[in-house]
PDBQT receptor file of N, H, CA, C and O in Angstrom, charges set to zero:
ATOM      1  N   UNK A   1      87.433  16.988 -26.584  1.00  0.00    +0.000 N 
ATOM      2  CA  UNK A   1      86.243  17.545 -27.190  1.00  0.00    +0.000 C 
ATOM      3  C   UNK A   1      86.242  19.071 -27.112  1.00  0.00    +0.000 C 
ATOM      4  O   UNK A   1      85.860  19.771 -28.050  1.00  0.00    +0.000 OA
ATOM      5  N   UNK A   2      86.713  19.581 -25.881  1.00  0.00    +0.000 N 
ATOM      6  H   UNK A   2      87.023  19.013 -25.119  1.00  0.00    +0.000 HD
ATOM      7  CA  UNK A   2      86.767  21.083 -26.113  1.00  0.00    +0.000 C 
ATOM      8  C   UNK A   2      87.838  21.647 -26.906  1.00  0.00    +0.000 C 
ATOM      9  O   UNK A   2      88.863  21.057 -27.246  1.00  0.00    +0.000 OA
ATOM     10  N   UNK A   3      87.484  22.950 -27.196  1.00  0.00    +0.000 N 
ATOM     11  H   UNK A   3      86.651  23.430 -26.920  1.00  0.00    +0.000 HD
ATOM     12  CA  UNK A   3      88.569  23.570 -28.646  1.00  0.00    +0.000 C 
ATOM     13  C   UNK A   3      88.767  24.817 -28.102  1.00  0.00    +0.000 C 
ATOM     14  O   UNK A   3      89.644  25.473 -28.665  1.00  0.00    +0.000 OA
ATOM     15  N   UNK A   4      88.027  25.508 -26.865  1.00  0.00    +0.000 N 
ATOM     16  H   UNK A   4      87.315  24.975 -26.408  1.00  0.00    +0.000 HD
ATOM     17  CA  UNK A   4      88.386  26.531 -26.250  1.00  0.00    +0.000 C 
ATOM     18  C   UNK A   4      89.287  26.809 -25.007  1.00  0.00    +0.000 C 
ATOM     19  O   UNK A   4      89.689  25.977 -24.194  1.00  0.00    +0.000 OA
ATOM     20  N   UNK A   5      89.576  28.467 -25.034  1.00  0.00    +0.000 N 
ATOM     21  H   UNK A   5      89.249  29.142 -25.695  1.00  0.00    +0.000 HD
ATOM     22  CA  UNK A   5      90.731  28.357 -23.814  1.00  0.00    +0.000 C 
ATOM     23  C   UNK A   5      90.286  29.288 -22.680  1.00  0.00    +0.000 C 
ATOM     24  O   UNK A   5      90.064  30.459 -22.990  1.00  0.00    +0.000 OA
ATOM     25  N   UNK A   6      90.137  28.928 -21.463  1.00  0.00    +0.000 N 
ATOM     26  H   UNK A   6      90.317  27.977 -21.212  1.00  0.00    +0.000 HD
ATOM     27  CA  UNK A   6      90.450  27.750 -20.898  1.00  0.00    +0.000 C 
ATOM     28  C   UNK A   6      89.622  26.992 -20.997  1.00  0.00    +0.000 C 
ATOM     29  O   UNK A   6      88.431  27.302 -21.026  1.00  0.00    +0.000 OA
ATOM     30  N   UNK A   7      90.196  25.469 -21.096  1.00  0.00    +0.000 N 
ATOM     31  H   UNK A   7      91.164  25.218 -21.073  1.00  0.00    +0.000 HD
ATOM     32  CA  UNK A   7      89.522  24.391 -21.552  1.00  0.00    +0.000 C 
ATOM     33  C   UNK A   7      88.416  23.718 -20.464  1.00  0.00    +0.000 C 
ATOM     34  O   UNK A   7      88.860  23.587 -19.324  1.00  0.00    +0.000 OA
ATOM     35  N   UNK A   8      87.313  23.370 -20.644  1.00  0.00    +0.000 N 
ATOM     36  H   UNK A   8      86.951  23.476 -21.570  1.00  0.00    +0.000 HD
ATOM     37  CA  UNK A   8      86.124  23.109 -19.800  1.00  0.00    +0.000 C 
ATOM     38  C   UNK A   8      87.045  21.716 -18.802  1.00  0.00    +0.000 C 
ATOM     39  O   UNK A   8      88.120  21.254 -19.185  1.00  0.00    +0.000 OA
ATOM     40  N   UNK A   9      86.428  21.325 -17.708  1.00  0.00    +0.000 N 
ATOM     41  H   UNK A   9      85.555  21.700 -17.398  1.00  0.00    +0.000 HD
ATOM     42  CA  UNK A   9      86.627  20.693 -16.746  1.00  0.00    +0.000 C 
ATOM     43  C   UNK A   9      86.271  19.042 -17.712  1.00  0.00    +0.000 C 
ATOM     44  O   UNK A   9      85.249  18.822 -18.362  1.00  0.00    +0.000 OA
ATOM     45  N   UNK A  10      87.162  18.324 -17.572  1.00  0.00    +0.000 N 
ATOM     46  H   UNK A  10      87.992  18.502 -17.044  1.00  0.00    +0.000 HD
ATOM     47  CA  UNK A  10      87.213  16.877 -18.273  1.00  0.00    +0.000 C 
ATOM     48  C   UNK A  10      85.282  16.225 -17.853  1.00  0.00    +0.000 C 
ATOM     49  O   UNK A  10      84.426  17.041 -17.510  1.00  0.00    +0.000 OA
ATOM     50  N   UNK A  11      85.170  15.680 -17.901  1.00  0.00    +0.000 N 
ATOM     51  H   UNK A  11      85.865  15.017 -18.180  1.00  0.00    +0.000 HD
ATOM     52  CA  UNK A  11      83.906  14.633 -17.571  1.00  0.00    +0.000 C 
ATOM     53  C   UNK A  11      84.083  13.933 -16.204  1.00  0.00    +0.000 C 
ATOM     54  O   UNK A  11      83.110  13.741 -15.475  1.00  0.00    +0.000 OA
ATOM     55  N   UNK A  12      85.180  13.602 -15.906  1.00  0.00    +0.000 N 
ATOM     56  H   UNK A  12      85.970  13.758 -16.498  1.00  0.00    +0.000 HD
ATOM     57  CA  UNK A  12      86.025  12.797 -14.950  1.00  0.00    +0.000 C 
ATOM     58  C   UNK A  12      86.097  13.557 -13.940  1.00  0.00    +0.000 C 
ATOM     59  O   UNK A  12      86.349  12.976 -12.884  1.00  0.00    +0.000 OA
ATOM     60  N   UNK A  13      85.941  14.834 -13.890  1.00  0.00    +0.000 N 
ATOM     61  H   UNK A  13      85.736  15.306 -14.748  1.00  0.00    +0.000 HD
ATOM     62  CA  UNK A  13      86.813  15.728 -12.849  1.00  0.00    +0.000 C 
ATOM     63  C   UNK A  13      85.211  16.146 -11.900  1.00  0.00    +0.000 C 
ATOM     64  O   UNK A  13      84.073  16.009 -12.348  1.00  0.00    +0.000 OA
ATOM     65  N   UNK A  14      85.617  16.704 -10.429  1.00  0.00    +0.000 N 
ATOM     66  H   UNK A  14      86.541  16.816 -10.065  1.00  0.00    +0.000 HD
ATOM     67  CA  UNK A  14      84.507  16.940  -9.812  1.00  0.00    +0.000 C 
ATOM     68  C   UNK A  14      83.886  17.961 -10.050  1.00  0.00    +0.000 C 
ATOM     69  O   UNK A  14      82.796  18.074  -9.489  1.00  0.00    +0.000 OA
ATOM     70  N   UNK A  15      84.222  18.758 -10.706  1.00  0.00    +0.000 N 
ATOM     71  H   UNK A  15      85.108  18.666 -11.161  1.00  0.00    +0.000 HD
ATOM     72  CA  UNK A  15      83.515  20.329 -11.223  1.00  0.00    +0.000 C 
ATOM     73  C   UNK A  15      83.173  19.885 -12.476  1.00  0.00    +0.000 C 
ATOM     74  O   UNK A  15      83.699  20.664 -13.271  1.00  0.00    +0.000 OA
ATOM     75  N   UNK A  16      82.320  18.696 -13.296  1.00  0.00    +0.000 N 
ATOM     76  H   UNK A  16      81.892  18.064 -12.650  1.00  0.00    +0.000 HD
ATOM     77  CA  UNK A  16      82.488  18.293 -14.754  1.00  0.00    +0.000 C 
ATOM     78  C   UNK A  16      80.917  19.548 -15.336  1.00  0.00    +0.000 C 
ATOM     79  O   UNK A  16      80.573  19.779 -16.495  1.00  0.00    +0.000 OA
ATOM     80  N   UNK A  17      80.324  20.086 -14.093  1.00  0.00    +0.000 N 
ATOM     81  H   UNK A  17      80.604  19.899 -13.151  1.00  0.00    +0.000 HD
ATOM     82  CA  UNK A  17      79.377  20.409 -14.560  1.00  0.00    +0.000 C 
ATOM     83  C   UNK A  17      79.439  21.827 -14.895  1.00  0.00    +0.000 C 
ATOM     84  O   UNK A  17      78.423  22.441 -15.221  1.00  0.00    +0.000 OA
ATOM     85  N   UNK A  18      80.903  22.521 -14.810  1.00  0.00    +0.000 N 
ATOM     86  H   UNK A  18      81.728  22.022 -14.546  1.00  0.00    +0.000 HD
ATOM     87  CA  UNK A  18      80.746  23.882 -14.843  1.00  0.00    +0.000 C 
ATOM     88  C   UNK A  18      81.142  24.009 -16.699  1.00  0.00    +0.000 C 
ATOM     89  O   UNK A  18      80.995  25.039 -17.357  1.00  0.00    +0.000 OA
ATOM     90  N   UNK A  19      81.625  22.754 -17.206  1.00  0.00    +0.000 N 
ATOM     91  H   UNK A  19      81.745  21.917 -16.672  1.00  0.00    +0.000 HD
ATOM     92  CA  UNK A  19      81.685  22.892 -18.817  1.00  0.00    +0.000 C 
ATOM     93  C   UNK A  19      80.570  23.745 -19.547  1.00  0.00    +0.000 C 
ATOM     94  O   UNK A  19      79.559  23.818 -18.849  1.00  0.00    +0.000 OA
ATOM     95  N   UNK A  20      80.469  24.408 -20.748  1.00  0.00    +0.000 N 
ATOM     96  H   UNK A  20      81.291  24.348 -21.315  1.00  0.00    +0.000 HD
ATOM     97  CA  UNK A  20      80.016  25.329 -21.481  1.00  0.00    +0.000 C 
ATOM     98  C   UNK A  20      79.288  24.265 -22.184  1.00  0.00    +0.000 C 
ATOM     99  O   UNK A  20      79.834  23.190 -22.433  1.00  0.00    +0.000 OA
ATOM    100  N   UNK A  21      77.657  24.615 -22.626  1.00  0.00    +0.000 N 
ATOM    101  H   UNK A  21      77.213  25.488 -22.423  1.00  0.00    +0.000 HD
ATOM    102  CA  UNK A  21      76.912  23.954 -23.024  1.00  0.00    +0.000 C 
ATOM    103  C   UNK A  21      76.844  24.148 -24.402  1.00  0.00    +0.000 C 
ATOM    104  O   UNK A  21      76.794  25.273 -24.900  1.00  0.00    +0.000 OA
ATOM    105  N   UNK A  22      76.838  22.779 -25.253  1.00  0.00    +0.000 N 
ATOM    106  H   UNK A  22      76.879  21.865 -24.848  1.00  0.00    +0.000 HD
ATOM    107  CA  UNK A  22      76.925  23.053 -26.798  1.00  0.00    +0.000 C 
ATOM    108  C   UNK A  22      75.930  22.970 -27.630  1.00  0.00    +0.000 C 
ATOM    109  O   UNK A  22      75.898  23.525 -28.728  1.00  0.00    +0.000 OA
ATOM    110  N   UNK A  23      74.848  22.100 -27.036  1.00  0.00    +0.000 N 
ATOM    111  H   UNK A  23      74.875  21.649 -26.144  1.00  0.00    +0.000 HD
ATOM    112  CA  UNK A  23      73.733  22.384 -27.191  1.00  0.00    +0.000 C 
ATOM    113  C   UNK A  23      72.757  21.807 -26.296  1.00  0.00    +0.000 C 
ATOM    114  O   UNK A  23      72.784  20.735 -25.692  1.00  0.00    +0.000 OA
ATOM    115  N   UNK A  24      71.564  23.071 -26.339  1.00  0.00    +0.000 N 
ATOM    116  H   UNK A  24      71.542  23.942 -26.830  1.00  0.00    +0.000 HD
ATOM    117  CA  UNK A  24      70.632  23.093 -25.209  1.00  0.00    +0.000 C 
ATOM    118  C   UNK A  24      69.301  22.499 -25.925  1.00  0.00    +0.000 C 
ATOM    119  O   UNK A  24      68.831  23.084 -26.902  1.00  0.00    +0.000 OA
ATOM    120  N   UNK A  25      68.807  21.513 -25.493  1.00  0.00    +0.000 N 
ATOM    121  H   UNK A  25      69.189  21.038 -24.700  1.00  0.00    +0.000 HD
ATOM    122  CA  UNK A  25      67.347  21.030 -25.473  1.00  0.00    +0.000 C 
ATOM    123  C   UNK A  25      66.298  21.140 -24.632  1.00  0.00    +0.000 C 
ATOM    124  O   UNK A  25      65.548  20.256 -24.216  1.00  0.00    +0.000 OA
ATOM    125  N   UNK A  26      66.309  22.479 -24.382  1.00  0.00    +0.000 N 
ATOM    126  H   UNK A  26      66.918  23.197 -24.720  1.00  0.00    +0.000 HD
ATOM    127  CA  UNK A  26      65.308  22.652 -23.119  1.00  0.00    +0.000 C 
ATOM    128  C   UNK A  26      63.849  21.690 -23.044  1.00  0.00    +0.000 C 
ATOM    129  O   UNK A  26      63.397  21.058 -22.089  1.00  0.00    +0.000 OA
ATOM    130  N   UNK A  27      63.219  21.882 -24.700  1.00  0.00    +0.000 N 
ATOM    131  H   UNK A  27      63.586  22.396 -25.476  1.00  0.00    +0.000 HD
ATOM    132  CA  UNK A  27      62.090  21.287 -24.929  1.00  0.00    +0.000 C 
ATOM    133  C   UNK A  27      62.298  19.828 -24.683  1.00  0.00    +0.000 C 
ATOM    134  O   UNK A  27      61.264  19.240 -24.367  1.00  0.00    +0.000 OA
ATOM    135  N   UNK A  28      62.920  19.408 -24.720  1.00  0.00    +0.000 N 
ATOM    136  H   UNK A  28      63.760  19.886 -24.976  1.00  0.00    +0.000 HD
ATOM    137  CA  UNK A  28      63.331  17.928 -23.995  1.00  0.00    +0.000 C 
ATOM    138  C   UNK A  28      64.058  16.860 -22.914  1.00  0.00    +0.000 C 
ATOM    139  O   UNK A  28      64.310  15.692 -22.618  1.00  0.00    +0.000 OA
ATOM    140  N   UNK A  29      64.193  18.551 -22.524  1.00  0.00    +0.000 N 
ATOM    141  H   UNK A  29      63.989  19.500 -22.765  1.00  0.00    +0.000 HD
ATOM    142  CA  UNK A  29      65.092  18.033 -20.472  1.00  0.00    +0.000 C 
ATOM    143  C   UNK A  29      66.321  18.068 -20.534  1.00  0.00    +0.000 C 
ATOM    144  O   UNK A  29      66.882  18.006 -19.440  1.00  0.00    +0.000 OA
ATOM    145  N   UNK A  30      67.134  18.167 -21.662  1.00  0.00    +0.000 N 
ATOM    146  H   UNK A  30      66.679  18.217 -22.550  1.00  0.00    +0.000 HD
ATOM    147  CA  UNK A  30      68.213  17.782 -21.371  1.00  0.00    +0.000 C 
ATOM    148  C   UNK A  30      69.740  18.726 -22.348  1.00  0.00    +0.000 C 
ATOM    149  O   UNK A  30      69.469  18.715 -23.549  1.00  0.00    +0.000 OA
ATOM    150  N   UNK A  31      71.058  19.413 -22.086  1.00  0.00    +0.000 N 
ATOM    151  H   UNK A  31      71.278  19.422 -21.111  1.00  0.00    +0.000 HD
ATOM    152  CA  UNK A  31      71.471  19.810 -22.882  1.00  0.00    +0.000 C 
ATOM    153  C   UNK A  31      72.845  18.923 -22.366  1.00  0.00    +0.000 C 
ATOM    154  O   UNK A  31      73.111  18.332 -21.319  1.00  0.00    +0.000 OA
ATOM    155  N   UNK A  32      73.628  19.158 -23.744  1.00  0.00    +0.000 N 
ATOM    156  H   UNK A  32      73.413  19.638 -24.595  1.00  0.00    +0.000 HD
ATOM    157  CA  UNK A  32      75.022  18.322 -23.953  1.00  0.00    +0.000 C 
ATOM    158  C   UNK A  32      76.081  19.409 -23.724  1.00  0.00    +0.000 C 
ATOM    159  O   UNK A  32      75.886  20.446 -24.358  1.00  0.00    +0.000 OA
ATOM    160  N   UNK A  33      77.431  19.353 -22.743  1.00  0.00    +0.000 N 
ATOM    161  H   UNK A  33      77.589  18.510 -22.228  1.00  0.00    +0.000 HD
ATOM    162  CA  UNK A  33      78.160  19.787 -22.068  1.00  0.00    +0.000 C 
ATOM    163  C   UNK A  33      79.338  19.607 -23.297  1.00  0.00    +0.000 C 
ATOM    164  O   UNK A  33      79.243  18.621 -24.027  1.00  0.00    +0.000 OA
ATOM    165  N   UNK A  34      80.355  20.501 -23.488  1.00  0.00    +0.000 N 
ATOM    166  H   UNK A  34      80.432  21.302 -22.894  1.00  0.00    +0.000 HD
ATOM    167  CA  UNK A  34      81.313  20.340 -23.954  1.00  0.00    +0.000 C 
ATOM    168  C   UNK A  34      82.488  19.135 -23.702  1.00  0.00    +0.000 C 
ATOM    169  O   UNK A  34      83.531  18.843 -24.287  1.00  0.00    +0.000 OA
ATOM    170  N   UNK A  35      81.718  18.554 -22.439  1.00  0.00    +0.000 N 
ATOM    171  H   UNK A  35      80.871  18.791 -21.963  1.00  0.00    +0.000 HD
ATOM    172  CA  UNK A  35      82.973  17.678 -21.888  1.00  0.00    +0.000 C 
ATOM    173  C   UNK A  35      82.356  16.205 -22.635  1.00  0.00    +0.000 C 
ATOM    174  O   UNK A  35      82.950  15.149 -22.421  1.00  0.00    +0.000 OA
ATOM    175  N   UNK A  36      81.186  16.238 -23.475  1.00  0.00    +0.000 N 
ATOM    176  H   UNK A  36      80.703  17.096 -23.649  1.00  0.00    +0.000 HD
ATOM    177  CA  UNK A  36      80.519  14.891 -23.213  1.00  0.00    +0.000 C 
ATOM    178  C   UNK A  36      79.655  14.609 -22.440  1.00  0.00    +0.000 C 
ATOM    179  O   UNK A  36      79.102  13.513 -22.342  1.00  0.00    +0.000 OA
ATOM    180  N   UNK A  37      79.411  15.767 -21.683  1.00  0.00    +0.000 N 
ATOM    181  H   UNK A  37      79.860  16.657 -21.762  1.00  0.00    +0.000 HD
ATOM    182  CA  UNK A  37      77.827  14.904 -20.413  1.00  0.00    +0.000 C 
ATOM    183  C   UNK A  37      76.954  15.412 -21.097  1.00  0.00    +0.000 C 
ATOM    184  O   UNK A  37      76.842  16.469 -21.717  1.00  0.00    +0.000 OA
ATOM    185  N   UNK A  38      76.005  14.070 -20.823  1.00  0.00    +0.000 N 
ATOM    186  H   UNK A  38      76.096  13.211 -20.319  1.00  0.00    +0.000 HD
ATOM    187  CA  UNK A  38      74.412  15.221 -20.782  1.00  0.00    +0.000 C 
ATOM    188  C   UNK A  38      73.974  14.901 -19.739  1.00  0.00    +0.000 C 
ATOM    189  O   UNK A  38      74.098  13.893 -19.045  1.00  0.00    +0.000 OA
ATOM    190  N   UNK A  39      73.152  16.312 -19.591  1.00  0.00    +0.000 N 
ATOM    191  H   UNK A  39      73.052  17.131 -20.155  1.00  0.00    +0.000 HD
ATOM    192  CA  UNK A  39      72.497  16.405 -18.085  1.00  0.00    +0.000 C 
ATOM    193  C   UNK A  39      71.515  17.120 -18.280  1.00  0.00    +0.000 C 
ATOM    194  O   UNK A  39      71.316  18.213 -18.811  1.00  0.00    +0.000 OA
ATOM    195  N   UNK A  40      70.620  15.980 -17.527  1.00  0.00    +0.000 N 
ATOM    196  H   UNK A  40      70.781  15.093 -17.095  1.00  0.00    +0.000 HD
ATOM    197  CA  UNK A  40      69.230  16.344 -17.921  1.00  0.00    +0.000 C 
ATOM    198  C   UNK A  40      68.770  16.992 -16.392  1.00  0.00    +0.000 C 
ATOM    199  O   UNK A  40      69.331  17.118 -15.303  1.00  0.00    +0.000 OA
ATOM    200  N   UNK A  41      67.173  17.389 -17.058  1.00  0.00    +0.000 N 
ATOM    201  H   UNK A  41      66.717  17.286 -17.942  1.00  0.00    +0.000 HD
ATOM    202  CA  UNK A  41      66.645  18.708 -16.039  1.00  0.00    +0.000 C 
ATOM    203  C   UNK A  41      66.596  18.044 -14.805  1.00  0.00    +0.000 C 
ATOM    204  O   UNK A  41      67.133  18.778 -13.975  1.00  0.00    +0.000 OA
ATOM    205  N   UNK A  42      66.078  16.664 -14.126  1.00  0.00    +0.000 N 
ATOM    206  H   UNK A  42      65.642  16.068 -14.800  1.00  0.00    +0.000 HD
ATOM    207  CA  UNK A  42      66.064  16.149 -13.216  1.00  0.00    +0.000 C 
ATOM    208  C   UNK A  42      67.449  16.418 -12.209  1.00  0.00    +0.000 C 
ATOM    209  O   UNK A  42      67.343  16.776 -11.036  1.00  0.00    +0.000 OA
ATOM    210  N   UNK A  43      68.579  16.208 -12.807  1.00  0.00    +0.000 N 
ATOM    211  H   UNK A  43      68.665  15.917 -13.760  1.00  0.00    +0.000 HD
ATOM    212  CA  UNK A  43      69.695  16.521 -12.333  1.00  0.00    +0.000 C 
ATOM    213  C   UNK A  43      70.424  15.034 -12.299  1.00  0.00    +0.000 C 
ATOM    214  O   UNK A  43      71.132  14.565 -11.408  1.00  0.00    +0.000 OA
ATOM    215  N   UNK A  44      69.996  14.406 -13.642  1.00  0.00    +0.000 N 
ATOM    216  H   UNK A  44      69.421  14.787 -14.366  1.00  0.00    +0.000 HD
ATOM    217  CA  UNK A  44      70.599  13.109 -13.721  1.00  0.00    +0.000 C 
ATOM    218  C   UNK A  44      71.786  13.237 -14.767  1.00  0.00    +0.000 C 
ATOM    219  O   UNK A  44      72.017  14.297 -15.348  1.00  0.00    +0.000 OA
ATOM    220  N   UNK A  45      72.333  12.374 -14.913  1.00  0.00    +0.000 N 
ATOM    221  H   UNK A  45      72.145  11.513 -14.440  1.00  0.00    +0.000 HD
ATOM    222  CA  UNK A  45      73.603  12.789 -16.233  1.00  0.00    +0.000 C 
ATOM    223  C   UNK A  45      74.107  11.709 -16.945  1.00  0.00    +0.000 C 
ATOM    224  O   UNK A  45      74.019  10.682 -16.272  1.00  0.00    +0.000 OA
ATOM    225  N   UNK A  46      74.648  11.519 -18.148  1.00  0.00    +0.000 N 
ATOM    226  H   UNK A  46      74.719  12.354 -18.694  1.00  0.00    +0.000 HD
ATOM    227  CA  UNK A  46      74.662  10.653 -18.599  1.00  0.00    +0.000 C 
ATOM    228  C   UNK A  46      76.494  10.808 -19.150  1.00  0.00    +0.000 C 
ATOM    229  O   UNK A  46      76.731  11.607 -20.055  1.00  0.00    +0.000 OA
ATOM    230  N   UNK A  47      77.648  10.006 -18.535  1.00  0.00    +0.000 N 
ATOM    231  H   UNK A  47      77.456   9.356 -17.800  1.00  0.00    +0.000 HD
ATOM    232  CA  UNK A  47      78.770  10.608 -18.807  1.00  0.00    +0.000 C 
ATOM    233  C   UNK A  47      79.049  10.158 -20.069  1.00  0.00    +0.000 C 
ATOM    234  O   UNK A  47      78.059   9.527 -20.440  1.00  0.00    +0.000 OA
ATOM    235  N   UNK A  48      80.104  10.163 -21.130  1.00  0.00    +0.000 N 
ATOM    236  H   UNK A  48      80.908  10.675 -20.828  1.00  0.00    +0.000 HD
ATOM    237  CA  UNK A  48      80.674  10.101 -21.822  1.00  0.00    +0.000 C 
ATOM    238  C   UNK A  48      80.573   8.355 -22.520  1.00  0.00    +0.000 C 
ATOM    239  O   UNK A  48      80.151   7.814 -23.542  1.00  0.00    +0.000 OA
ATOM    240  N   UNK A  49      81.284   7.939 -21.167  1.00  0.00    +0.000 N 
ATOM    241  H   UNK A  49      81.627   8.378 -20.336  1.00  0.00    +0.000 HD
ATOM    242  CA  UNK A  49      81.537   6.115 -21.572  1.00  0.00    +0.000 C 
ATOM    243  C   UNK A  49      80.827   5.682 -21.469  1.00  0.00    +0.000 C 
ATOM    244  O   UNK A  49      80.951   4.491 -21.752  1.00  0.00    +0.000 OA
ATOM    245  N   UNK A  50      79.170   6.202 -20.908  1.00  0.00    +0.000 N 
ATOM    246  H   UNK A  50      79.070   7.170 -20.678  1.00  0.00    +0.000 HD
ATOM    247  CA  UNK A  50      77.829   5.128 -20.679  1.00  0.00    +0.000 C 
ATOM    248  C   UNK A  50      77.504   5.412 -19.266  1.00  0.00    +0.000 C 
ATOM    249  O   UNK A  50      76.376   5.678 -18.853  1.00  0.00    +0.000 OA
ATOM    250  N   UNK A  51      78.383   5.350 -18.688  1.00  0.00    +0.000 N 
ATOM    251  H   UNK A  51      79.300   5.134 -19.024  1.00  0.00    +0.000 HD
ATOM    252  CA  UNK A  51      78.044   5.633 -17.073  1.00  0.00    +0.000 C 
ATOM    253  C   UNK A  51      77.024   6.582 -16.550  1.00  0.00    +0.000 C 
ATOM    254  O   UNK A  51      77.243   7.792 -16.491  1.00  0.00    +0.000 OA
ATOM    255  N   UNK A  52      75.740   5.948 -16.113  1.00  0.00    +0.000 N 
ATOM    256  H   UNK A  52      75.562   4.966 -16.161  1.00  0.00    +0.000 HD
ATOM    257  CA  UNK A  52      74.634   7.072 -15.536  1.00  0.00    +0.000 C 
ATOM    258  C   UNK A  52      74.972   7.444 -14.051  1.00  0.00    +0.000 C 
ATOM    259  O   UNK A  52      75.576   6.830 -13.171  1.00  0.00    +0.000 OA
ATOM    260  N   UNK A  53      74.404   8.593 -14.090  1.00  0.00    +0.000 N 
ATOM    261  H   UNK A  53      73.914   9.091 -14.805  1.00  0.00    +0.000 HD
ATOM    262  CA  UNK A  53      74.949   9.401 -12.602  1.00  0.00    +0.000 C 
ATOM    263  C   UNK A  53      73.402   9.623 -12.135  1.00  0.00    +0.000 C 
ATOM    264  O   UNK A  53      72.610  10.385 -12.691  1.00  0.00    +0.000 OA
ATOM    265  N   UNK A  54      73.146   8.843 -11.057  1.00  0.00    +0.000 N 
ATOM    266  H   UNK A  54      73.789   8.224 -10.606  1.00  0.00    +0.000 HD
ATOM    267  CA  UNK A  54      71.776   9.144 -10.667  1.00  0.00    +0.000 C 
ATOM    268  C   UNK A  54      71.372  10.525 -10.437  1.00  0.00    +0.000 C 
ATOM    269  O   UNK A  54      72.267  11.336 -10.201  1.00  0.00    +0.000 OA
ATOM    270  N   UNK A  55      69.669  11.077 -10.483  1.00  0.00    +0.000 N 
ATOM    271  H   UNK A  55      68.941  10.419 -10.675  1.00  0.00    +0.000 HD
ATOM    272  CA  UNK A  55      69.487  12.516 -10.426  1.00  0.00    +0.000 C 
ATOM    273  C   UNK A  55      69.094  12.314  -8.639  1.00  0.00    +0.000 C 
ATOM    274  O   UNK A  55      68.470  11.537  -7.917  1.00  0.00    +0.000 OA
ATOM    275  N   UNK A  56      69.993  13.679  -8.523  1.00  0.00    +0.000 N 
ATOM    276  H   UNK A  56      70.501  14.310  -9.110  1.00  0.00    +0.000 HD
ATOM    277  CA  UNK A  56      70.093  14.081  -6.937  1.00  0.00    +0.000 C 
ATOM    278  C   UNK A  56      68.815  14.748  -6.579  1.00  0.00    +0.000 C 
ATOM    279  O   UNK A  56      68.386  14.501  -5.451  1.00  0.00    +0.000 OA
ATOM    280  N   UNK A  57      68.113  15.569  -7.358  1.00  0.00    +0.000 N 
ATOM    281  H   UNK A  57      68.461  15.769  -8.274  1.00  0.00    +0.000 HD
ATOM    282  CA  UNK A  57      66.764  16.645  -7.238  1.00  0.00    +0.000 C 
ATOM    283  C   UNK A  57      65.647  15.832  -7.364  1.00  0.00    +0.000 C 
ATOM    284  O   UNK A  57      65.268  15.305  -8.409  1.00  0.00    +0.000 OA
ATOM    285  N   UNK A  58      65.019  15.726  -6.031  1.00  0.00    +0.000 N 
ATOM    286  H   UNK A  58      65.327  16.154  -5.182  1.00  0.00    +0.000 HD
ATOM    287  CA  UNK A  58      63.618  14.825  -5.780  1.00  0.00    +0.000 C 
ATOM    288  C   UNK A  58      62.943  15.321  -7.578  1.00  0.00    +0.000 C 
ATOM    289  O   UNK A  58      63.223  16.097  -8.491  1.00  0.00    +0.000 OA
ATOM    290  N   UNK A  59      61.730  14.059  -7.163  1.00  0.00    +0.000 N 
ATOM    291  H   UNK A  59      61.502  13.429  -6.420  1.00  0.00    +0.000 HD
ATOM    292  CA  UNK A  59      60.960  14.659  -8.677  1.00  0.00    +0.000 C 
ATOM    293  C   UNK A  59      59.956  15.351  -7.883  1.00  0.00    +0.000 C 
ATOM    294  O   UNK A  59      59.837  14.951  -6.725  1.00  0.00    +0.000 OA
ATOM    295  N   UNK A  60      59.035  16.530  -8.356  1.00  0.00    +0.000 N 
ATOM    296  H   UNK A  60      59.132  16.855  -9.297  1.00  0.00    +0.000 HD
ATOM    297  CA  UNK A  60      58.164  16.665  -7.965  1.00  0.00    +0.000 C 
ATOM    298  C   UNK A  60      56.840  15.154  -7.612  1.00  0.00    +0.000 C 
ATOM    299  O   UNK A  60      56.893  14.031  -8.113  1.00  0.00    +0.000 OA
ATOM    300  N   UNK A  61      55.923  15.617  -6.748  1.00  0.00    +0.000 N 
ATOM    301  H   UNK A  61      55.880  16.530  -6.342  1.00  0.00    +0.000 HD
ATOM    302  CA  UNK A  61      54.671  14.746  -6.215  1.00  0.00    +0.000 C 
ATOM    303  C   UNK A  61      53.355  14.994  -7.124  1.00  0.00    +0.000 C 
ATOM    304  O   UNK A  61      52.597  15.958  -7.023  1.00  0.00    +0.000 OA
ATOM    305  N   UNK A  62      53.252  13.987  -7.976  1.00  0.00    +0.000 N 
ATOM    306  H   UNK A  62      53.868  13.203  -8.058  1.00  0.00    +0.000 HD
ATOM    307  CA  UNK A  62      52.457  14.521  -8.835  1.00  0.00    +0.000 C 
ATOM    308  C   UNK A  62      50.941  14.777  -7.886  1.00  0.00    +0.000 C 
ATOM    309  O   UNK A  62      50.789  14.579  -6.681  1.00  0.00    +0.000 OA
ATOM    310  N   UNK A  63      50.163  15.163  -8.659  1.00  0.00    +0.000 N 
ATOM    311  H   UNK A  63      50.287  15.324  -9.638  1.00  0.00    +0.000 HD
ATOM    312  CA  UNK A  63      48.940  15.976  -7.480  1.00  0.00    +0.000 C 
ATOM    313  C   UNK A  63      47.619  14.865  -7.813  1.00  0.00    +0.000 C 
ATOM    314  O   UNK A  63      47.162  14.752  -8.951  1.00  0.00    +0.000 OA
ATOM    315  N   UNK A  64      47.175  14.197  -6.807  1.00  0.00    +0.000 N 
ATOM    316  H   UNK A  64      47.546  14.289  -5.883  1.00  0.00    +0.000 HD
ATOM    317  CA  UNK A  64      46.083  12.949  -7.042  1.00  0.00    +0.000 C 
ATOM    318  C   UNK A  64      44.693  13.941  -7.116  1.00  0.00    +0.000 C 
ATOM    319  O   UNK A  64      44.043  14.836  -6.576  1.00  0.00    +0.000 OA
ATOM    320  N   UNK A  65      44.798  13.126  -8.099  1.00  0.00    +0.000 N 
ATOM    321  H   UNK A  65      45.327  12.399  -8.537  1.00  0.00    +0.000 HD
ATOM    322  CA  UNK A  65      42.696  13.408  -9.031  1.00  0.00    +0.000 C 
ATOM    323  C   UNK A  65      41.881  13.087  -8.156  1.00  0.00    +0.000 C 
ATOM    324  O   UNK A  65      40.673  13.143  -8.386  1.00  0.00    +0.000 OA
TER     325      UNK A  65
């Protein structure tokens, strides 16, 4: 999927998150990685073949009425 040099870190690899973002959806949590991930604001990710990567970053506590 990447076309640049040097080429972003595969999906597979443990640095998959330092890939160059191709497009950003801020307004909707989430932008798509050159490698195939998306990774959304929570810090969850969604790889390539289907495989979800649980989000590591608590959610915030929402605040009781």
């Amino acid at each position: 999927m990447c076309a640049h040099q040097p080429p972003c870190p595969s999906a597979d690899s443990p640095d998959h998150l330092a890939a160059r973002i191709l497009s950003a959806h801020p307004e909707q949590g989430w932008n798509l990685l050159c490698n195939g991930t998306i990774v959304f604001d929570d810090s969850g990710e969604l790889l390539p073949d289907g495989r979800v990567v649980a989000a590591t970053r608590p959610l915030a506590m929402a605040m009781a009425a």
